[in-house]
C-alpha positions in Angstrom: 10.7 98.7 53.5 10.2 98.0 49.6 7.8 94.8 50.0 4.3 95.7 49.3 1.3 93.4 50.2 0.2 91.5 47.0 -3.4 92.6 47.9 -3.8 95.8 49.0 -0.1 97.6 48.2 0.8 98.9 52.0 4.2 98.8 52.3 5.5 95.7 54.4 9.1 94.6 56.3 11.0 92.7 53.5 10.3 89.3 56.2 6.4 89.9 56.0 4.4 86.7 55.4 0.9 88.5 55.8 -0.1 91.5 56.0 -1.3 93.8 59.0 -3.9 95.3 57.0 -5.4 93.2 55.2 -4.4 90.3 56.7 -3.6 88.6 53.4 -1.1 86.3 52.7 2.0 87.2 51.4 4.3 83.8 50.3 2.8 82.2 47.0 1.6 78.7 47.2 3.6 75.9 45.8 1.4 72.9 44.4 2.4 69.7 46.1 2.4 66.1 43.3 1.8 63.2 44.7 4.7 60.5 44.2 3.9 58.9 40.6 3.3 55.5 41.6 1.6 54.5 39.1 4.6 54.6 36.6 6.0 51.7 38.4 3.2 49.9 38.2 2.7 50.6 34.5 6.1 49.2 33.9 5.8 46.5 35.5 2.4 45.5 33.6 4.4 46.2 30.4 7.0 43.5 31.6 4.6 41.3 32.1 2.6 41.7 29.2 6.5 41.5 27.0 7.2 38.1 28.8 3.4 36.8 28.2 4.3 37.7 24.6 7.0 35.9 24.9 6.1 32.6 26.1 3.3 33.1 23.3 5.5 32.9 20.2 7.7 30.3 22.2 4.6 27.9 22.8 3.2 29.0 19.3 6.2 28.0 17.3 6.8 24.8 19.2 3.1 23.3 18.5 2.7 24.9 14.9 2.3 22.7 12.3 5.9 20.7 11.5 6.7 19.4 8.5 8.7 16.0 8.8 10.4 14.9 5.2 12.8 11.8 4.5 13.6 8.8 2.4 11.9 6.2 3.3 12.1 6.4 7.1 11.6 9.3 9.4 11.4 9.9 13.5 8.1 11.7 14.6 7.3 12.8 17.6 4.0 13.4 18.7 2.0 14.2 22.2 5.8 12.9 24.0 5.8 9.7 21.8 8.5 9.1 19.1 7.9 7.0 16.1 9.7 5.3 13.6 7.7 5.7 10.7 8.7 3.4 7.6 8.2 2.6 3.9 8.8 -1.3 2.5 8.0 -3.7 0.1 8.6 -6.6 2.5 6.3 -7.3 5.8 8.8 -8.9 7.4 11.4 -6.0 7.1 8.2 -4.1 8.0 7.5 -5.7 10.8 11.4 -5.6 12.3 11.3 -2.0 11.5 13.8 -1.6 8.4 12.7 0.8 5.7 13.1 -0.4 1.8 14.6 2.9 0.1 14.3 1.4 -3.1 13.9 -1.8 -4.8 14.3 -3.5 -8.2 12.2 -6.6 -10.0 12.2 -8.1 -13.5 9.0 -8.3 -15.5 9.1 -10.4 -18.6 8.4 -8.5 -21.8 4.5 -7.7 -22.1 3.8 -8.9 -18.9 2.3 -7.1 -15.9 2.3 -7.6 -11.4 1.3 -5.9 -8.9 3.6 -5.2 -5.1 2.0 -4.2 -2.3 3.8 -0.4 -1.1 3.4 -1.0 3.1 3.8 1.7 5.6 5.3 1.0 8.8 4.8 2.7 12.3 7.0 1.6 15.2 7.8 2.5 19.0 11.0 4.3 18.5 12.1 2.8 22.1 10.7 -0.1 22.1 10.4 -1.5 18.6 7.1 -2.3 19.2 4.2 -1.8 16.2 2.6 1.0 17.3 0.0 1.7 14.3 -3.0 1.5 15.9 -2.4 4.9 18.1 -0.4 6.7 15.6 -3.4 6.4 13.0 -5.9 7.4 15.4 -4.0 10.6 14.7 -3.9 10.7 10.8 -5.9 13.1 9.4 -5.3 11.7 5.6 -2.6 9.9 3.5 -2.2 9.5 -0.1 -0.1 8.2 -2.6 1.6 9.3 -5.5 3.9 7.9 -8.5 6.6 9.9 -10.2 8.1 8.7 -12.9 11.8 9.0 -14.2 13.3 10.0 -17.4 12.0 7.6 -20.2 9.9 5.4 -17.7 5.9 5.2 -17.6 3.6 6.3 -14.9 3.0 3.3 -12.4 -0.6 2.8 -11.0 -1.5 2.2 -7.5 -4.9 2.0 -5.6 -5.1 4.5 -2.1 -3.5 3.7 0.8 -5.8 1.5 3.1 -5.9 -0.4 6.1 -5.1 -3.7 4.9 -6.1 -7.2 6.5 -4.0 -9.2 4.6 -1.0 -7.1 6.2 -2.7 -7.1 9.7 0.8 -5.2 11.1 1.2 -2.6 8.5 -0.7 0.8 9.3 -1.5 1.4 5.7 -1.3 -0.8 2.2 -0.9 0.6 -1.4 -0.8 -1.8 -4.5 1.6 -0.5 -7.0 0.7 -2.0 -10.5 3.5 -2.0 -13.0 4.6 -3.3 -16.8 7.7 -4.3 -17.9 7.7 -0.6 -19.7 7.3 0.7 -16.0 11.0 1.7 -15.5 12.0 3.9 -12.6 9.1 5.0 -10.4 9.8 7.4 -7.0 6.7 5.9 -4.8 5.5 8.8 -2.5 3.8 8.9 0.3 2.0 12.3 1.9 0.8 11.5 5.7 -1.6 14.8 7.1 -1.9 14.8 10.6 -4.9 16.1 12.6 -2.5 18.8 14.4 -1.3 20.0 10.9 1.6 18.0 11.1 3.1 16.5 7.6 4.7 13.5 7.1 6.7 13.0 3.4 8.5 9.7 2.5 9.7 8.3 -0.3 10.5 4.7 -1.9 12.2 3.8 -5.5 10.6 0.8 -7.0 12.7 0.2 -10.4 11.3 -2.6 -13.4 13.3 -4.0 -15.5 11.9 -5.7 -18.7 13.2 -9.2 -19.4 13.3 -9.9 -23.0 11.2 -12.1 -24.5 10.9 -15.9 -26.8 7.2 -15.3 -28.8 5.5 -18.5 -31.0 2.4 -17.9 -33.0 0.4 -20.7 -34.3 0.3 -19.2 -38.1 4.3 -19.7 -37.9 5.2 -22.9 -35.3 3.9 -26.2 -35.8 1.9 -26.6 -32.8 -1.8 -28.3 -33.8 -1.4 -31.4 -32.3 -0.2 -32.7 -28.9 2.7 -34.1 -30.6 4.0 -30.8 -32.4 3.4 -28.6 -29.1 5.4 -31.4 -26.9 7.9 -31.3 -30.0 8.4 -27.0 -29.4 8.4 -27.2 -25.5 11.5 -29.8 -25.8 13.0 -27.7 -28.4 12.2 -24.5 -26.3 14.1 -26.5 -22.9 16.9 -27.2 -24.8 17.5 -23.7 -26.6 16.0 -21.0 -24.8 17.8 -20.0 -21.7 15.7 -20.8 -18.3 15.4 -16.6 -17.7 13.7 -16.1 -20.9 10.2 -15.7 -20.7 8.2 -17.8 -23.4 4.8 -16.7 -25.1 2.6 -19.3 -26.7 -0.1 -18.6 -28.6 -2.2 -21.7 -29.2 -4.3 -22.3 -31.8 -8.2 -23.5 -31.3 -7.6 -27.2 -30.9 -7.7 -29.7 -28.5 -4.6 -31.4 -27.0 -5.4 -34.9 -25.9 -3.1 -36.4 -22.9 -0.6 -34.8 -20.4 1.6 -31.8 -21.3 4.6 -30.1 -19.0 5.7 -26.5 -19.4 8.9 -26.4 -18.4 11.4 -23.7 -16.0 10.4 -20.4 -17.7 8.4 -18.0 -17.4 5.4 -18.6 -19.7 2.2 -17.0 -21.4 -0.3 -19.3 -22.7 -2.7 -17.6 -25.0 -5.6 -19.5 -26.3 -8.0 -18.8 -28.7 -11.2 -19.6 -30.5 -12.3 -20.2 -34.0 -15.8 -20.5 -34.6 -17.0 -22.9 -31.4 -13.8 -24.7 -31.2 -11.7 -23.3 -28.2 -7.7 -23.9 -27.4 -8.6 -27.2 -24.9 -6.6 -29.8 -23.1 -8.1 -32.8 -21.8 -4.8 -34.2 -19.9 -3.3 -32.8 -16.9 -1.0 -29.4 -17.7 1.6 -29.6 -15.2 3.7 -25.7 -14.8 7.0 -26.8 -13.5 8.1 -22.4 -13.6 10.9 -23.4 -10.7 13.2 -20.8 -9.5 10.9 -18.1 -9.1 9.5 -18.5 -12.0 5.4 -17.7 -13.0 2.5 -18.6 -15.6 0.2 -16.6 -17.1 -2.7 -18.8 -18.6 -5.5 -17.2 -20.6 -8.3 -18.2 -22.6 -7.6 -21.7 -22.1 -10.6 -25.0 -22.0 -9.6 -27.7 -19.1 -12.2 -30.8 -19.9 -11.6 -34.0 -18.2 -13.0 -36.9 -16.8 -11.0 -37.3 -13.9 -7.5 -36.9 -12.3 -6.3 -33.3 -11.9 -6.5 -30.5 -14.7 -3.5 -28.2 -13.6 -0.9 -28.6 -11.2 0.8 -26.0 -10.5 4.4 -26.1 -9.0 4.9 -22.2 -9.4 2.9 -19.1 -9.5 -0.2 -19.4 -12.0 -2.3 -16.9 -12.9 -5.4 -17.6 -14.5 -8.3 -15.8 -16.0 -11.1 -16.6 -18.6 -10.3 -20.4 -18.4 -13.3 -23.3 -17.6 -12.8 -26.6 -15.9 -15.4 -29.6 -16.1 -15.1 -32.5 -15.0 -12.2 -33.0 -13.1 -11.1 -34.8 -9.6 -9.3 -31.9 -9.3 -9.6 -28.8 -11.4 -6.5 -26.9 -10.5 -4.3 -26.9 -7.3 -1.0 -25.1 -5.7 1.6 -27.5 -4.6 4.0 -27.1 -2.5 5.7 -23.8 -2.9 3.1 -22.7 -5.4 -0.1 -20.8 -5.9 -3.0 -20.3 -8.2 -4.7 -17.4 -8.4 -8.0 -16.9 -10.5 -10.5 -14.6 -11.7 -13.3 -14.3 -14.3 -12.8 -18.9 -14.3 -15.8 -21.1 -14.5 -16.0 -24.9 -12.3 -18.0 -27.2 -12.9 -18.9 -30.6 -12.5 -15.6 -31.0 -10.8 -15.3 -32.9 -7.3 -13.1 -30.1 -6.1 -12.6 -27.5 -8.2 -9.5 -25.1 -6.6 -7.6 -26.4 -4.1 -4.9 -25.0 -2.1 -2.1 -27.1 -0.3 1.2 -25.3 -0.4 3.6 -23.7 2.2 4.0 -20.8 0.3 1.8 -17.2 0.9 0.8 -14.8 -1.8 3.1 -11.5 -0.3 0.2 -9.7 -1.2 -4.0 -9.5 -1.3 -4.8 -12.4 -3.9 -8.5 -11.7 -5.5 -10.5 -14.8 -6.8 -12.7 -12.1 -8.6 -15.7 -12.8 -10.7 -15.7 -16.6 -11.1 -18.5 -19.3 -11.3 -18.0 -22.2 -8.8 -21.3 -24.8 -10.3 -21.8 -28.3 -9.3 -19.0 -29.1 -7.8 -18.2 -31.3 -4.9 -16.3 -29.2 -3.1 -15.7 -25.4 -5.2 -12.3 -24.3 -2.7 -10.4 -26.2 -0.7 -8.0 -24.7 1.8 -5.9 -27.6 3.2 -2.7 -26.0 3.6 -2.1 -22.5 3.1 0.5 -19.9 5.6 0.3 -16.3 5.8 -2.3 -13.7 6.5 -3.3 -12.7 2.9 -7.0 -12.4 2.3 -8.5 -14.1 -0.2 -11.2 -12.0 -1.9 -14.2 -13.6 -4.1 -15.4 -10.7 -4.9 -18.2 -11.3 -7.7 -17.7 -14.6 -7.5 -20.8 -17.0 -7.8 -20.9 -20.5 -5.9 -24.2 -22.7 -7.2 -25.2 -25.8 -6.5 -22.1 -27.4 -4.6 -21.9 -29.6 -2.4 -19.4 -27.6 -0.1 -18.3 -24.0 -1.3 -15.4 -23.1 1.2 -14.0 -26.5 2.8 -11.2 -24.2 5.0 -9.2 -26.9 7.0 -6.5 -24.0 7.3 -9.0 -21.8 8.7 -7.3 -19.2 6.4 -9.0 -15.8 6.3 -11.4 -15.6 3.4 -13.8 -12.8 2.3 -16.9 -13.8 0.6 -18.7 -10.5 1.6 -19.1 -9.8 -2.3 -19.6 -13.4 -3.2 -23.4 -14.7 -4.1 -24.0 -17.8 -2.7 -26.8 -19.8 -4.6 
C-alpha cells in the first residue's frame, strides 16, 4: 500500500476513497459551473441593440434636413406628397406649371419698371396648385439679386403672399434700370423640418438707346413748334426709339398726339408758370409701347384731358376741370401716384381689356370735388389696386366699381 489518507497519514489500499480511521475522505472535490447561459443572452442583447442602431442612422439619415437645389424648377417631396415647385415671370406659365429659367426685356435709356418674380407650387401628379398646404410648411423665404459682370445690383421688395397673384404661393417685385444688365434672381425657401429649397431665375435688361430734346435747344414754346417736332420726330426717328421731351413752363392750347414711341414728358416750372395743356393729350405708344409723364398741368373745361391708348405712367401731374381727367382705353392703362383731381366729373377712369401683369399702386394722390374720383367700368385680371396715401374729399362718388375689380383703400383717407 503506498496511499496515505490525506488527513491523518495511515497507510491506505491504492483504491481507498475514505479512510478506516479517520473516516475522511480521500478523492478531492471537483467544483461543478453552471452552464453560462447568460452569454447567449448577452449576445443576443448586443444584436439587438446593433440592429436598433441600425434602423437609427437609417431613419436618421432619411428625415435629416435635405437640401433641394435647381434652376428654376425642382421636385420636393414632403410628408408622401411631391411638388413641383417653380420660378416665373408670367402667371399664366405659373399657373400651367412651366418654370421661366430666364428672361430678357428692353428698357429705354434712363427709364425704369418693375416685374413681378412669382413662385409656383404644384401637385406633381395632378397639376393641381397646391400652395396653400405646401406654405403651411415654410418656415421662411427670401430673395436675393446677383449681379453679372459689368451689370448693377437689381432691387426687389420680400417675397409675400400676393392678392393680385391670388395662385402664386409667394410674389417678389424685381425693380430694374436700363443699366440693370444681367441679374441671377434667387430664391432661398427654409422649411419647418430643416429642409432647403434653392432656385434660381435670369432676368437680363437691355438698354434701348435713346432720342433727348431740351427746350434751351428745340423750338418747342408754342403748340405750333411742339406739333412741328412730334411730326418731325414720326417721320425720322425709328418707332423703337424711345423719345425724351423736356417741355418748357408754358401752356399748350388745343389737342396734341404723341405718337408710336416710347416717350418721357418732362415738365417744368419757372417762377408760377408750370408746363400746361389745356386740350386733350392723346398717347398713341402702340406696339407695346409706354409713357412716362411728369410734372405736367392738365386744365380744362371739359372733354377728356388724357387718353391713353398705351401704358401711361403718371406722377406729380394735376387735373381740373375736366369731363374726364384721364382714362385707359382699350388695351391700355394709366397708372398714377403723387396726382391731384379736381373739379373734374370723373377724374380716372378705367375701361380697357387689358390687366396690369403686376400690383399697380395709385399711391399718395388727392381725389377733390370731383363727380366721380375712379371709375372702374371695364377692367380684367386680379391685380389689386392700392391707394395707399391717397386722399378722396368732397366727391360725389369716390370708387364707382361697375367691374367690381378688387381695390384696396385700407390706407386711403376718405374725407
Amino acid at each position: 500500500m503506498s496511499k496515505k489518507c490525506v488527513k491523518c497519514g495511515q497507510s491506505l489500499p491504492d483504491n481507498a476513497s475514505f479512510c478506516p480511521h479517520c473516516t475522511a475522505i480521500q478523492n478531492e472535490k471537483t467544483e461543478m459551473k453552471a452552464p453560462r447561459r447568460w452569454k447567449k443572452k448577452a449576445l443576443m442583447a448586443v444584436a439587438a441593440l446593433v440592429l436598433l442602431a441600425a434602423a437609427g442612422v437609417a431613419v436618421s439619415i432619411h428625415h435629416r434636413p435635405q437640401t433641394y437645389e435647381g434652376g428654376a424648377q425642382i421636385t420636393y417631396e414632403d410628408k408622401g406628397r411631391s411638388y413641383k415647385v417653380l420660378l416665373t415671370f408670367s402667371q399664366g406659365d405659373g399657373v400651367t406649371g412651366h418654370a421661366q429659367g430666364e428672361r430678357t426685356d428692353t428698357l429705354s435709356e434712363g427709364m425704369d419698371s418693375a416685374l413681378p418674380c412669382q413662385l409656383y407650387v404644384l401637385n406633381q401628379e395632378t397639376g393641381e396648385l397646391a400652395w396653400e398646404e405646401f406654405t403651411e410648411e415654410v418656415e421662411s423665404c427670401r430673395v436675393d439679386a446677383k449681379p453679372g459682370e459689368n451689370s448693377q445690383k437689381v432691387e426687389y421688395i420680400e417675397p409675400v403672399h400676393n392678392e393680385s397673384f391670388p395662385d402664386a404661393a409667394y410674389v417678389s417685385d424685381i425693380y430694374y434700370t436700363a443699366d440693370s444688365g444681367t441679374n441671377d434672381i434667387l430664391w432661398t425657401l427654409t422649411m419647418k423640418n430643416g429642409d432647403t429649397i434653392s432656385l434660381s431665375t435670369r432676368l437680363t435688361i437691355e438698354k434701348q438707346a435713346a432720342v433727348t430734346y431740351f427746350a434751351e435747344d428745340t423750338p418747342m414754346e408754342t403748340t405750333e413748334e411742339l406739333n412741328a417736332l412730334l411730326a418731325s420726330i414720326e417721320e425720322e426717328v425709328p418707332s423703337e426709339t424711345p423719345v425724351y421731351l423736356h417741355l418748357p413752363a408754358v401752356t399748350y392750347e388745343g389737342d396734341i398726339t404723341f405718337g408710336n414711341h416710347v416717350w418721357g414728358i418732362y415738365g417744368s416750372t419757372e417762377g408760377e408758370a408750370v408746363t400746361t395743356f389745356t386740350g386733350t393729350v392723346s398717347m398713341k405708344g402702340l406696339n407695346g409701347n409706354y409713357a412716362e409723364i411728369t410734372g405736367v398741368d392738365f386744365q380744362g373745361d371739359s372733354g377728356i384731358g388724357l387718353n391713353a391708348y398705351c401704358l401711361v405712367l403718371l406722377s406729380y401731374c394735376s387735373f381740373d376741370g375736366w369731363d374726364t381727367a384721364a382714362v385707359a382705353q382699350n388695351g391700355a392703362w394709366v397708372n398714377v401716384t403723387d396726382c391731384n383731381f379736381t373739379n373734374n366729373t370723373t377724374a380716372l377712369k378705367f375701361c380697357t381689356s387689358t390687366a396690369y401683369g403686376t400690383a399697380p399702386e395709385y399711391l399718395n394722390n388727392t381725389f377733390t370735388g370731383n363727380g366721380t374720383a375712379v371709375c372702374i367700368e371695364k377692367l380684367p385680371g386680379t391685380e389689386v389696386l392700392d391707394f395707399a396715401g391717397s386722399i378722396f374729399s368732397g366727391n360725389d362718388t369716390d370708387i364707382d366699381n361697375k367691374a367690381e375689380h378688387p381695390v384696396d383703400t385700407t390706407k386711403a383717407s376718405f374725407e
